[in-house]
N, C-alpha and C positions, 0 to 999 in steps of 0.2 A: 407258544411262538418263541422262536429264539431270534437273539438278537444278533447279527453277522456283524462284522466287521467293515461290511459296504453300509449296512444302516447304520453303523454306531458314525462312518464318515460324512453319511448324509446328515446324523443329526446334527454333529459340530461346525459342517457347511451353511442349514439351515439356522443355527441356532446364533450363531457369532457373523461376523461380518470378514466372511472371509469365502476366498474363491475355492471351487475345488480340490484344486488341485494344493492349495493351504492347506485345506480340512485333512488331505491324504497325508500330508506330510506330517503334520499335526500326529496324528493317531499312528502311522509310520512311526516318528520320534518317540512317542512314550512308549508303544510295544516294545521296539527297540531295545530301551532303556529298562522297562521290565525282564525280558526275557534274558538280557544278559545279568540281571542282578540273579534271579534267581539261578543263572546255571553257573555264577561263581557262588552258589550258598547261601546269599547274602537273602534275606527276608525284606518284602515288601509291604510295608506299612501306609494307606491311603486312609485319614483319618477320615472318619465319618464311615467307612465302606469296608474296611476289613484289615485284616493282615494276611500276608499268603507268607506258608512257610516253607523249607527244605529241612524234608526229617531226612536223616539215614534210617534204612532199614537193613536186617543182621541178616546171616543168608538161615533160612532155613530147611526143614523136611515138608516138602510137598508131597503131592501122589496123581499119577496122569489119571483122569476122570473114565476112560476111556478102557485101558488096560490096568489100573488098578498099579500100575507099577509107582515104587516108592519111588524121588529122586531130592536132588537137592538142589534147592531156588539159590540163586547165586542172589548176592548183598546189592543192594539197588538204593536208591535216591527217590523221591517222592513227595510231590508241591501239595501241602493239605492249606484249606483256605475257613480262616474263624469272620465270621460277620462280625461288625463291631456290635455294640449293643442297639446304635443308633438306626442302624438298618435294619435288624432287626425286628427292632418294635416299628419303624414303616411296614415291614412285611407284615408282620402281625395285624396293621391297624392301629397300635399304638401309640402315638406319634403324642 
């Protein structure tokens, strides 16, 4: 099951004492707030849950799957995300 963005508003609706239209602005404001951190670079750190990062990546030699023809992958940006320890060992069961 995945979790959307309309359930992650319903749970902070349901969970705190706040009207919906809170909950939306709520979770509006930190995406927000995430999404511009990472597209200036900057790494997001949410203790307990993870860090997400911005690596640079170098351009490389690919090859079309298809036609077999060589080409070359132009240089790109890319959010990779480490679990902290702490959630981890929840997923695990290890808690």
């Amino acid at each position: 099951m995945t979790l959307t963005k309309a359930d992650l508003i319903q749970k902070v609706y349901r969970q705190h004492d706040l009207t919906k239209t809170q909950a939306t602005e709520v979770v509006e404001a930190f995406l927000g707030i995430a999404k511009r951190s990472l597209q200036e670079g900057e790494d997001l750190l949410l203790s307990g849950f993870g860090k997400f990062n911005v690596k640079q990546k170098n351009s490389r030699r690919g090859r079309n799957p298809q036609t077999g023809a060589e080409l070359l992958l132009a240089p790109r940006k890319v959010i990779t995300f480490k679990p902290s320890g702490i959630l981890r060992n929840r997923i695990n069961g290890a808690e």
